[in-house]
C-alpha positions in Angstrom: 257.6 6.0 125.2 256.3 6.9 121.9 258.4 7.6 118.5 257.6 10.1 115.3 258.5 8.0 112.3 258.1 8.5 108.9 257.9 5.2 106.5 260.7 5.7 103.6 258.8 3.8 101.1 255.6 5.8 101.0 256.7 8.9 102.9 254.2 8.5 105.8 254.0 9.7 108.8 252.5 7.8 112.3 253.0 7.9 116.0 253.6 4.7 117.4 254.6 3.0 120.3 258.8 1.7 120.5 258.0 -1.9 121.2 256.7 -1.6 116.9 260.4 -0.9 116.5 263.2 -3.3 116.4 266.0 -3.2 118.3 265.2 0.2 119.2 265.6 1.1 123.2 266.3 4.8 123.4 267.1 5.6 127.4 266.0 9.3 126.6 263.5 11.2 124.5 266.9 12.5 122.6 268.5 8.9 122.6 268.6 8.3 118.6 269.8 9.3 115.6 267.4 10.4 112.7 270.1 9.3 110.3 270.1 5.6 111.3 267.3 3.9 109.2 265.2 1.7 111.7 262.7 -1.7 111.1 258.9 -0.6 112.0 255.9 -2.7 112.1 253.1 -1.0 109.8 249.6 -2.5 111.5 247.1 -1.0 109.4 245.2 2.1 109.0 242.9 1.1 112.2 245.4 -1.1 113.7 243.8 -4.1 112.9 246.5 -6.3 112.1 248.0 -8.3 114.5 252.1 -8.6 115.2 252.7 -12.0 114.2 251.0 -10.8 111.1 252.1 -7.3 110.9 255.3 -6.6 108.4 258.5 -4.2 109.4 259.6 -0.9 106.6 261.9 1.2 106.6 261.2 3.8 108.5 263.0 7.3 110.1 262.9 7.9 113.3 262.2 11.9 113.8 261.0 12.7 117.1 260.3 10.7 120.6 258.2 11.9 123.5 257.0 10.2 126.7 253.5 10.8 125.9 251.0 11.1 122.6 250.2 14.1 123.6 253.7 15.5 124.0 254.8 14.8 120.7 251.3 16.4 119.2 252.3 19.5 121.2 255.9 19.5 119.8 254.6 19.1 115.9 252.0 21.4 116.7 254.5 24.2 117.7 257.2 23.9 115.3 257.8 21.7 112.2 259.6 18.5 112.7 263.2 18.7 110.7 263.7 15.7 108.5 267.5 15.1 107.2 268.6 13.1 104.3 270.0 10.3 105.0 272.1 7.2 103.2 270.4 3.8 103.0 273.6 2.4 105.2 271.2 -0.6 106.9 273.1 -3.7 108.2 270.9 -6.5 106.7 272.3 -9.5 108.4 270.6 -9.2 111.6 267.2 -9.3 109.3 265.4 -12.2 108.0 265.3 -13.5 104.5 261.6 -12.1 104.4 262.7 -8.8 105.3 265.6 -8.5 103.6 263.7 -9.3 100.3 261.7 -6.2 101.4 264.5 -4.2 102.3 266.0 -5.1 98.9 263.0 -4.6 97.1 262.4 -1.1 98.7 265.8 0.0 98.3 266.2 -1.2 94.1 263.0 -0.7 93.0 262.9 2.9 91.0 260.2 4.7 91.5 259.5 5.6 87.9 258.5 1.6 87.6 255.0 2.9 89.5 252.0 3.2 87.4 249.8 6.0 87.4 247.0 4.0 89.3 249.6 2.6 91.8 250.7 6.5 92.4 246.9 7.3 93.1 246.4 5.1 95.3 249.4 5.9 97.3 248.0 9.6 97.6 244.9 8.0 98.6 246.5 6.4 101.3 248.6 9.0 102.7 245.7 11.5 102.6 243.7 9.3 105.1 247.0 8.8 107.2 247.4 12.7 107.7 243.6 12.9 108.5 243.8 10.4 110.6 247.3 12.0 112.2 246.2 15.2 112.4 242.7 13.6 114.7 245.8 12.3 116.7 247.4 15.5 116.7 244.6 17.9 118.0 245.2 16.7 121.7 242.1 14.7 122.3 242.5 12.3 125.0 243.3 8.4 124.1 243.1 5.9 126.8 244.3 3.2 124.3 248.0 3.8 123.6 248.3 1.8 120.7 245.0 3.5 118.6 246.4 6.7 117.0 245.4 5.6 113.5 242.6 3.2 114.5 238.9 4.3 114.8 237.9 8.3 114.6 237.7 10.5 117.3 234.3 12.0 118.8 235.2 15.5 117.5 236.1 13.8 113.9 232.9 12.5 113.6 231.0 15.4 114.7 233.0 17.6 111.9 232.1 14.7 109.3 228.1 15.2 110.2 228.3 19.1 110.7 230.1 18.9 107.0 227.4 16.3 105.5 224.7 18.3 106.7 226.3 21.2 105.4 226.8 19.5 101.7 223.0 18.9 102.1 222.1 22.7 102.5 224.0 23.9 99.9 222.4 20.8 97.6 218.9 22.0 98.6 220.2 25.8 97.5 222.0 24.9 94.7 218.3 23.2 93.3 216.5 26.2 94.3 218.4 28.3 92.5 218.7 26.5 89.1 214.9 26.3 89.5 214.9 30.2 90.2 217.3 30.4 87.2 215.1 28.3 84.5 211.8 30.5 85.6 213.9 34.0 85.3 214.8 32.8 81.5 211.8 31.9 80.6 210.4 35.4 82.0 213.2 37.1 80.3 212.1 35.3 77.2 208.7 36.6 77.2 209.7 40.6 78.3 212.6 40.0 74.7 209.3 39.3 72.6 207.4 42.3 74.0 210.5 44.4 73.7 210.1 43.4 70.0 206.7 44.3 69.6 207.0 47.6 71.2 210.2 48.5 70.0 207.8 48.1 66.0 205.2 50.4 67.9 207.6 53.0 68.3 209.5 52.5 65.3 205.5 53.3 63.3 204.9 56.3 66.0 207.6 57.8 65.1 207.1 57.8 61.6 203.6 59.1 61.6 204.9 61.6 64.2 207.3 63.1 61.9 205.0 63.2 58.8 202.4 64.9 60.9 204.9 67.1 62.2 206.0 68.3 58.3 202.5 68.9 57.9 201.9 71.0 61.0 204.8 73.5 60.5 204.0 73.5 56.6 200.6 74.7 57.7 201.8 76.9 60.6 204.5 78.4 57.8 202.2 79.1 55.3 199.8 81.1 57.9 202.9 82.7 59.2 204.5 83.5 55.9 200.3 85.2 54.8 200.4 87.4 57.8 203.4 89.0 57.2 202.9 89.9 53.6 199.0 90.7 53.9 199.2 94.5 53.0 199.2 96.9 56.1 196.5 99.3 54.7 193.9 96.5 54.0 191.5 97.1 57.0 191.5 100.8 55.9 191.1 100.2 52.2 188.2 97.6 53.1 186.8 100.0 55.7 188.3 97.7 58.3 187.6 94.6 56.6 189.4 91.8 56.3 191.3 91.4 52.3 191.5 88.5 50.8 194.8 86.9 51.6 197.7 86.3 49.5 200.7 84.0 49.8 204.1 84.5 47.9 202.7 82.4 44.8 200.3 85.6 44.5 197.2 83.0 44.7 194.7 84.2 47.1 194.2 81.5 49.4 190.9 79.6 48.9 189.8 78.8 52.9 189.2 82.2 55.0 191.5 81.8 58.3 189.7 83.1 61.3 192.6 85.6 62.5 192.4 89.4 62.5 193.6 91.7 59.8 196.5 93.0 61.5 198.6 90.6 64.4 197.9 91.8 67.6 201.1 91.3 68.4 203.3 93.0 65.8 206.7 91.3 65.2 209.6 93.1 66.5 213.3 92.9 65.0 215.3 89.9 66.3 218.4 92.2 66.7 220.8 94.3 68.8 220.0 98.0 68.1 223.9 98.4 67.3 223.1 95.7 64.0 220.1 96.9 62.5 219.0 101.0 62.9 215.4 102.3 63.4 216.1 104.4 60.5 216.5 102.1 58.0 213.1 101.6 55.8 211.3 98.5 55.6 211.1 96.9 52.5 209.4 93.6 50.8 210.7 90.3 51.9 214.0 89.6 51.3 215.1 93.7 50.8 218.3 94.0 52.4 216.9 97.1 54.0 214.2 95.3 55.6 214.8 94.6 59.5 214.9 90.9 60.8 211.7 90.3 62.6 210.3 87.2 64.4 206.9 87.4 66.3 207.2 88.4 70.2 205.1 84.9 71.0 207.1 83.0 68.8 210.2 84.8 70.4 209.7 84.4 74.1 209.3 80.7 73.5 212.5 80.5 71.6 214.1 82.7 74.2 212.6 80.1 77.1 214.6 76.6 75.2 217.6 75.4 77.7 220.4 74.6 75.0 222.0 77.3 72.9 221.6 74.9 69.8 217.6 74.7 70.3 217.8 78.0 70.3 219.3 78.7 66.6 217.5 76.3 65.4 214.2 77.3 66.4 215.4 80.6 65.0 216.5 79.3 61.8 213.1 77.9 61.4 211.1 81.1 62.3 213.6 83.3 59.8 213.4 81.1 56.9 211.3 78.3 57.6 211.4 74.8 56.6 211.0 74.7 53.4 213.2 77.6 53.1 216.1 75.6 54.9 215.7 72.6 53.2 216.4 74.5 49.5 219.3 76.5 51.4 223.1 75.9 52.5 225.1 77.2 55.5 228.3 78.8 53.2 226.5 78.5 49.6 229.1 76.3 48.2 228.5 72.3 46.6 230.4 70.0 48.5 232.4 67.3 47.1 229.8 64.6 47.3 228.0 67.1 45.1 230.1 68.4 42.1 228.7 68.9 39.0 225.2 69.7 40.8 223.7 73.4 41.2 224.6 74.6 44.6 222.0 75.6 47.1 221.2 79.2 48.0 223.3 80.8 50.8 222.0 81.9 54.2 221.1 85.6 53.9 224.1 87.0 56.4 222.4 89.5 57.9 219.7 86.9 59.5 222.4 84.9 60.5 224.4 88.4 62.2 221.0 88.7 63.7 220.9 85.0 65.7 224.2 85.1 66.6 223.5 88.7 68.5 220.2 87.1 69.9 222.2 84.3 71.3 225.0 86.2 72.3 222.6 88.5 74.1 220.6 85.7 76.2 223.8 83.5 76.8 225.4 86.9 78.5 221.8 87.1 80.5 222.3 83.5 81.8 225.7 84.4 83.5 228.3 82.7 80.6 231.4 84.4 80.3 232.9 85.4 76.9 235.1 82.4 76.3 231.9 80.5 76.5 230.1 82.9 74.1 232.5 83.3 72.0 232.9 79.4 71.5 229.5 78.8 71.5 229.3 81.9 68.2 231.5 79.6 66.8 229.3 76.3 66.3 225.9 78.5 64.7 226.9 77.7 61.5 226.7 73.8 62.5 223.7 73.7 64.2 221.9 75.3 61.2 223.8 72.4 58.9 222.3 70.3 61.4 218.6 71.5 61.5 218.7 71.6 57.3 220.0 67.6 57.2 217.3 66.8 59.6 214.3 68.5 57.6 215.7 66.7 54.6 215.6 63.3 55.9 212.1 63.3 57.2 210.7 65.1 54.2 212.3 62.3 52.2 211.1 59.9 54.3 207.5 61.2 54.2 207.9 61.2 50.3 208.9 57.3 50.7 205.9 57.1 52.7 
């Protein structure tokens, strides 16, 4: 017969046989009383000690069982209950060895333990439950007296499957800090060319925007001749070409290849409701002279995807750049300009004529007049926002 006993001085727990326990001769597997503190031999973590040189502990007696095997099934199923109990021992059966033990376990406060004496306890009682639960996972053991002793075939089959497995994730865990140290010292190099191309840009866009001034200076200035050239100068010249004239009144020293006359003659950017057929044509800048844009430059305005491309483009045709950049949405100086002349106000009736133009091909594209009508609303920004961006670059070419 076999007992279930846990040591009282360090807590542990161990099989063992009922011969290890003294004056303990249960009749049945129910004959004791887990109350009753009992005298057990401790032998060793392997067993190795013999009895004449073995010492008794107190110890708790908690479950007995006919076999090793039984009581490993009856643990295994349901936790064995451990009640308090009252050190009540008779000592006067014991010897004076063991009752200076007994004394000595039962005095002794366990706050006089130092830190390394606790550790190694824990030490201790780890390797006893390994070593229990090898006892407890129903392996056969011919030797009835070698729960604790040498490990199991299965224990030391887990050990090497977990050694080797230590070794794998070793050899991974190298490879991967050597994966780690190359992927930094690529990522190093692709920072430095990030620099270097991130200064490439930074140049390209510079000269892109100065050579962008120029081209639409150049492009205004031919636009801005064709429109004032007088209509009558092919007949005057017997269809000849007249010298051409800008707004300074300076005839323009290089001849342009282009025709008299536009072949395409500009067409008012309007509703018919906002500007009438009937009204007469008058120099540049008459308020009787209709808004006109050429039907080229038009269709291509007409063709950009976001309303806000769209009156800017438009803005740009009507006035031009220079023209924006001297101008102001409401005609007012703001407050981070008092005290300075304020710029010229947007002629209304060019503006009237975008906001119809985009009203008209936002109603083409299907939006509804919520849409529109919000969309009416932010015109006035996005020509604010076209004039601050012809001011910056044409002060940064000037820094240039």
């Amino acid at each position: 017969m076999f007992a279930y006993i846990c040591y009282l001085r360090d807590n542990v727990k161990r099989v063992v046989p009922i011969k290890d326990i003294k004056d303990f001769h249960p009749r049945t597997v129910r004959d004791f009383d887990p109350t009753v503190i009992v005298r057990a031999y401790w032998r060793g973590l392997k067993d190795d000690i013999p009895y004449e040189e073995a010492r008794r502990y107190n110890a708790q007696v908690l479950k007995l069982g006919e076999t090793r095997e039984s009581i490993a099934t009856t643990i295994a199923a349901k936790r064995v209950h451990q009640p308090k109990i009252v050190p009540a021992t008779d000592v006067t059966s014991m010897s004076s060895e063991e009752e200076t033990d007994f004394e000595q376990e039962t005095q002794k406060p366990a706050s006089t333990r130092t830190p390394a004496q606790d550790a190694e306890r824990q030490r201790l009682r780890d390797i006893v439950n390994r070593h229990h639960a090898n006892a407890m996972d129903g392996s056969p053991d011919n030797d009835a007296d070698t729960s604790c002793g040498e490990p199991s075939a299965r224990s030391e089959t887990v050990y090497r499957e977990v050694v080797e497995q230590r070794d794998r994730y070793k050899t991974r865990c190298d490879d991967l800090q050597k994966q780690l140290s190359e992927t930094k010292s690529a990522l190093s190099e692709l920072e430095g060319e990030l620099e270097d191309t991130k200064k490439e840009m930074k140049m390209l866009r510079l000269l892109n925007a100065k050579y962008q001034v120029r081209i639409v200076k150049a492009v205004e200035t031919q636009m801005r001749c064709i429109q004032e050239q007088p209509s009558r100068s092919s007949a005057s010249n017997g269809g000849g070409c007249a010298p051409q004239r800008c707004e300074s009144g300076k005839s323009s020293s290089t001849p342009q290849p282009r025709p008299c006359r536009p072949e395409n003659p500009p067409r008012p950017l309007s509703q018919p409701e906002l500007f009438s057929t009937e009204e007469q044509p008058g120099p540049a800048g008459d308020p009787g002279s209709p808004v006109s844009i050429r039907p080229d430059v038009l269709e291509t305005i007409r063709g950009q995807r976001t309303a806000s491309l769209m009156v800017k483009n438009m803005a740009v045709a009507l006035w031009g750049t220079e023209g924006l950049a001297n101008r102001s949405v409401t005609g007012s100086a703001s407050n981070r300009t008092q005290g300075r002349e304020p710029k010229q106000r947007l002629t209304p009736k060019k503006l009237e004529a975008i906001k119809s133009e985009l009203r008209s091909q936002m109603t083409k594209r299907g939006a509804d007049d919520a849409e529109v009508q919000n969309t009416l609303k932010k015109v006035p920004r996005f020509i604010n926002e076209k004039i601050q961006d012809i001011r910056r670059k044409t002060k940064t070419t000037q820094q240039d």
